[in-house]
C-alpha positions as CSV (number, residue, x, y, z in Angstrom):
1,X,-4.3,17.1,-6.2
2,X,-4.5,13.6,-7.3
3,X,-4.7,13.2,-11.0
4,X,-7.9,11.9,-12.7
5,X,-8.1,10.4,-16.0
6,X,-12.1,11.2,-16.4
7,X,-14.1,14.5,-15.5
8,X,-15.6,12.5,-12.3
9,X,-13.4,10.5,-10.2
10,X,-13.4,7.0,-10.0
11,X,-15.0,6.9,-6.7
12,X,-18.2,8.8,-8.1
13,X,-17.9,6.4,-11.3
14,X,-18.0,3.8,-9.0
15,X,-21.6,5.3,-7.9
16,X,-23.0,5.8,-11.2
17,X,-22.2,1.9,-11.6
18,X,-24.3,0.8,-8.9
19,X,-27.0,3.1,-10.0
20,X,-26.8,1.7,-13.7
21,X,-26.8,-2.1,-12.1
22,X,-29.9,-1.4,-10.8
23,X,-29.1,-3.5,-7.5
24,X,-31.8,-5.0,-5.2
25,X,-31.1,-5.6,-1.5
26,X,-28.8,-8.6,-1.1
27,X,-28.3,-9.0,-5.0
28,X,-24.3,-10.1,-5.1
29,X,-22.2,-9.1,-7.6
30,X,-18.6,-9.7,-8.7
31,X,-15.4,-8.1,-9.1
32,X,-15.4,-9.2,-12.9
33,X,-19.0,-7.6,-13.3
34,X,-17.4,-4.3,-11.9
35,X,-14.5,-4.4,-14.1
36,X,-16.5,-5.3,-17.5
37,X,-18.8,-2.6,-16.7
38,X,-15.9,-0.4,-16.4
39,X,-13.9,-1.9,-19.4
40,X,-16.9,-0.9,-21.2
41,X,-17.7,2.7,-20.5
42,X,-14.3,3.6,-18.9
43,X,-11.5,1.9,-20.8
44,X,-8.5,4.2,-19.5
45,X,-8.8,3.0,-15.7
46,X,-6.7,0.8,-15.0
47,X,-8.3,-2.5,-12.9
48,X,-6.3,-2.2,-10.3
49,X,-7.2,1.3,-9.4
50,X,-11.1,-0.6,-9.6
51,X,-10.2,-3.3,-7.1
52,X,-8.9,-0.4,-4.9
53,X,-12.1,1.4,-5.0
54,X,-14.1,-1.1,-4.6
55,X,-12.6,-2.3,-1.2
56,X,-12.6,1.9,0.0
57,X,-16.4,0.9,-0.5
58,X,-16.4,-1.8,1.7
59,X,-17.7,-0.8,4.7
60,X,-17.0,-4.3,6.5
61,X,-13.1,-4.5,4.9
62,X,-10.4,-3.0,7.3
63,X,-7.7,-2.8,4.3
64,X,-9.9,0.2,3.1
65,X,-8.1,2.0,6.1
66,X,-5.0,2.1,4.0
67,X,-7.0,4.6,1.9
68,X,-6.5,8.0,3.8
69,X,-9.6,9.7,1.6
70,X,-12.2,7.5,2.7
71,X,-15.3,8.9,4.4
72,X,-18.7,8.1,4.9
73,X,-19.7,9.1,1.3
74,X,-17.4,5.7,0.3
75,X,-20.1,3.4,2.5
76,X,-21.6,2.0,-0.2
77,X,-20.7,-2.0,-0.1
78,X,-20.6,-4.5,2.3
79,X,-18.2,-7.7,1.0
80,X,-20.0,-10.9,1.2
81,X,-16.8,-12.5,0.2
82,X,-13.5,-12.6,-2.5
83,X,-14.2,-11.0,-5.0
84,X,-18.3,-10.2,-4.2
85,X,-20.2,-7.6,-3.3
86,X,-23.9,-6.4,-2.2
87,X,-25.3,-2.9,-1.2
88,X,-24.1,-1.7,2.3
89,X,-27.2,-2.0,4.3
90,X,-27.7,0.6,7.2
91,X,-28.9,-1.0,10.5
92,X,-28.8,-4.6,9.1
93,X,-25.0,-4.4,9.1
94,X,-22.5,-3.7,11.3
95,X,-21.2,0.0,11.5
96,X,-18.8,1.0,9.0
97,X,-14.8,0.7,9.4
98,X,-13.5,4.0,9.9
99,X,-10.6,4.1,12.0
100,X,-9.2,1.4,13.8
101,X,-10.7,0.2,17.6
102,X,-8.6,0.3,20.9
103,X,-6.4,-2.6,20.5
104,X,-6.7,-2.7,16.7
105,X,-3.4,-1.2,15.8
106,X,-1.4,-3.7,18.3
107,X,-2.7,-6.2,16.8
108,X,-2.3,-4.9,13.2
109,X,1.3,-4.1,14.5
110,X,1.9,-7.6,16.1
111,X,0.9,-9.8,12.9
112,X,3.0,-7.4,10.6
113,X,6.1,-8.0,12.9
114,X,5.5,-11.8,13.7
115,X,6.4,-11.9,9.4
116,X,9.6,-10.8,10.1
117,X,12.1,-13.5,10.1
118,X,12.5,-15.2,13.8
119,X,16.1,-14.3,13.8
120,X,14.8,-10.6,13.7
121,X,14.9,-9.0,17.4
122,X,10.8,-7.8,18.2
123,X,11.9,-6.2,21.8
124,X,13.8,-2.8,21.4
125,X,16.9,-2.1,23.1
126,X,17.9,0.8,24.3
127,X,20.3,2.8,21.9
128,X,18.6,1.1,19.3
129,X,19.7,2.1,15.8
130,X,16.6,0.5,14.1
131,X,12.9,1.4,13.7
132,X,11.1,-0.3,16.3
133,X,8.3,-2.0,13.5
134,X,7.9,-1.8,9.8
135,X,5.1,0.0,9.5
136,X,7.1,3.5,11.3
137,X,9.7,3.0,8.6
138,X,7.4,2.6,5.8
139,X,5.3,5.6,7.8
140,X,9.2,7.4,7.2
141,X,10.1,6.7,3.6
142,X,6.5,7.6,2.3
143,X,7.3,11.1,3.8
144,X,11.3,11.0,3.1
145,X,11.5,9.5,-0.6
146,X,13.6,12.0,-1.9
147,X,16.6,10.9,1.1
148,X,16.8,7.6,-1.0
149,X,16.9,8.8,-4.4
150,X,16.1,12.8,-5.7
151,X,13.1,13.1,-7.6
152,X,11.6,9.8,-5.9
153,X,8.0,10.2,-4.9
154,X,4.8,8.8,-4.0
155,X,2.8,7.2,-6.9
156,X,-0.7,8.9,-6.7
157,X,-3.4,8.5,-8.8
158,X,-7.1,8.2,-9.4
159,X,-7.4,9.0,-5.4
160,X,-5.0,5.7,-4.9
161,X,-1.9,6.0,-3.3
162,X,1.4,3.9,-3.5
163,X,1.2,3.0,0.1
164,X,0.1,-0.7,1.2
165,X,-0.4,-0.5,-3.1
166,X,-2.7,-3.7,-3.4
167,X,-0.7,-6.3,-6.2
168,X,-3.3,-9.0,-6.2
169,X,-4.2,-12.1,-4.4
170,X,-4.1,-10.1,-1.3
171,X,-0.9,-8.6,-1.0
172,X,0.3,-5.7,-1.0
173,X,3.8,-3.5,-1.6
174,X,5.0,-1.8,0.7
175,X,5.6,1.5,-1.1
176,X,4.9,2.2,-4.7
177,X,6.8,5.2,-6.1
178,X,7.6,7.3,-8.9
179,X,11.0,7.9,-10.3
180,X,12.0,11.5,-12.0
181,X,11.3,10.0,-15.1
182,X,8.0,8.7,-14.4
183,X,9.4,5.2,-14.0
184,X,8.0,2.4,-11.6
185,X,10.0,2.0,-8.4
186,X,8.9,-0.9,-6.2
187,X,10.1,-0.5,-2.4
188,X,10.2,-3.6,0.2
189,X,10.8,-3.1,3.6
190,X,12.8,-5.2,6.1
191,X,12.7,-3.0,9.7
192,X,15.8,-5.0,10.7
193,X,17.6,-7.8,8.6
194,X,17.4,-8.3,4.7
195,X,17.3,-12.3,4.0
196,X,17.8,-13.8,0.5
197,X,14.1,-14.7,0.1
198,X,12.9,-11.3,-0.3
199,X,14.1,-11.2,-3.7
200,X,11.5,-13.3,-4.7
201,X,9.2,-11.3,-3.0
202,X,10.3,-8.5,-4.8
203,X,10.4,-10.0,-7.8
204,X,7.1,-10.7,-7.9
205,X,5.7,-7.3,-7.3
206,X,8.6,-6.1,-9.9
207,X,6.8,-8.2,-12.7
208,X,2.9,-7.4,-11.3
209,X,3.4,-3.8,-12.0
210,X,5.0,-4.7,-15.3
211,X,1.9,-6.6,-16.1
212,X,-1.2,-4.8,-14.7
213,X,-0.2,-0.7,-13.9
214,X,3.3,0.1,-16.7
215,X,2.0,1.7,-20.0
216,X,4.5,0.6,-22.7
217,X,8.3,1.6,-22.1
218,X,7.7,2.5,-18.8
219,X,10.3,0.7,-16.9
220,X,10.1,-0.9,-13.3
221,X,13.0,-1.2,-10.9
222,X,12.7,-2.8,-7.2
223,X,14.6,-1.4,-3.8
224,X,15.0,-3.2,-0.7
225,X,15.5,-1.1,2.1
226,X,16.6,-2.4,5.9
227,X,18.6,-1.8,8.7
228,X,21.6,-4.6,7.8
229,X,22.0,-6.3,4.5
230,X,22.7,-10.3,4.9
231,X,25.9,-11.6,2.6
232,X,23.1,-14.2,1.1
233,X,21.2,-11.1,0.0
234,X,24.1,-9.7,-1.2
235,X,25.1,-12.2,-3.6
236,X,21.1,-13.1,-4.3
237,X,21.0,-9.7,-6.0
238,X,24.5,-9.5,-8.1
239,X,24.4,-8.8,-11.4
240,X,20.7,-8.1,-11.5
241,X,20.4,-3.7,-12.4
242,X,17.5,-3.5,-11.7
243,X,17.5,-4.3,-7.7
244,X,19.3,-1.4,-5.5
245,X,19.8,-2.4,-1.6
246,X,19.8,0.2,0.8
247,X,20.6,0.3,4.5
248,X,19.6,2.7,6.6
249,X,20.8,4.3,9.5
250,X,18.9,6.4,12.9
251,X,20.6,8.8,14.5
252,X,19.4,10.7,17.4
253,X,21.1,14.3,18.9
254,X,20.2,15.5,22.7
255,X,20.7,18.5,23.6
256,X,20.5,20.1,27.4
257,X,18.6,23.0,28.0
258,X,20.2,25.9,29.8
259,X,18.1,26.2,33.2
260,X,16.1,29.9,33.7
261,X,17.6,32.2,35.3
262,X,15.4,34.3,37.7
């Protein structure tokens, strides 16, 4: 069960919030109004965990589909744009985003693979020893941590899990996770090769969760993980501890069936 700081979750605080703003139809409000009314009665939650709840409320934002709890209950808002928010408003708006259309996951698929680099193959080959797109190896380790490192899991909290973890400014990491001593690991993902400039990538995320998720002496390590590791990536990450590269390897058995005999 995911762990909760209050006695209600945050997704029920989140209600009492818009009962207490006392909204009208179209009345906008902002991301900072959320989070000061939050700050004020709720101190512990972290804002990030906020922001996450806020777009699961969204009935009109499609990143709320990274959020495996969401249901109907969580149709509350409907963005108006960055960072602003009215009342979801049934039969005025369009439907809520619940699962993806026909032709929705392609695409999804299709702009996640055309940020690999352009050296990186898109068409699989038979034999292939990689994953075919990111988002099945990501789909992998989230399940799988513990083949990386023992102990290694999922971070979860607040209903918010470490997968597509939001890290501001629209992006997100790849996989958040939990070290056995309660220690920040930050995962990126490369489905085929590992380039230098990921570092920076990584980086970046390292020093976000430093900043805006680590309580004080909790540390925070980075991982990239990919099929083949390039010498420039190598040599990008000597001598800093707290990057580990990984390369991972498929392997699939076949086995023939004996025929029935009648």
């Amino acid at each position: 069960m995911a762990r909760t700081i209050y006695e209600k979750p945050t997704r029920q605080l989140l209600k009492d919030m818009l009962a207490d703003m006392k909204l009208q139809p179209g009345q906008v409000f902002t991301t900072s109004r959320a989070l000061d009314w939050f700050r004020a009665k709720y101190p512990k939650l972290q804002p990030n965990s906020i922001r996450a709840h806020l777009v699961q409320a969204s009935t009109n934002d499609r990143s709320r589909l990274h959020h495996p709890s969401t249901n109907v209950s969580d149709d509350l808002l409907f963005k108006v744009d960055s960072g602003q928010y009215r009342l979801y408003e049934s039969g005025r708006d369009p439907a809520p985003i619940h699962e993806f259309m026909p032709g929705d996951v392609a695409r999804e698929e299709e702009l996640a693979q055309a940020e690999q680099d352009d050296a990186e193959s898109i068409d699989p080959v038979a034999g292939s020893s990689e994953f075919l797109l990111e988002r099945d190896l990501q789909r992998y380790l989230a399940e799988n941590l513990e083949c990386i490192e023992p102990g290694l899991k999922l971070y979860e909290a607040d209903g918010i899990r470490g997968l597509e973890f939001e890290a501001g400014n629209g992006r997100r990491i790849d996989i958040l996770a939990l070290d056995r001593s309660g220690d920040f690991v930050v995962l990126e993902l490369k489905v085929s090769k590992g380039y230098d400039r990921v570092v920076g990538q990584l980086l970046r995320y390292v020093n976000w969760i430093r900043q805006n998720l680590a309580e004080p002496g909790q540390k925070v390590r980075g991982m990239i993980v990919c099929r083949t590791m390039t010498e420039d990536l190598k040599l990008a990450c000597a001598g800093m501890p707290e990057l580990d590269l990984f390369e991972y390897q498929l392997s699939v058995t076949v086995a023939k069936v004996p025929p029935l005999k009648f």
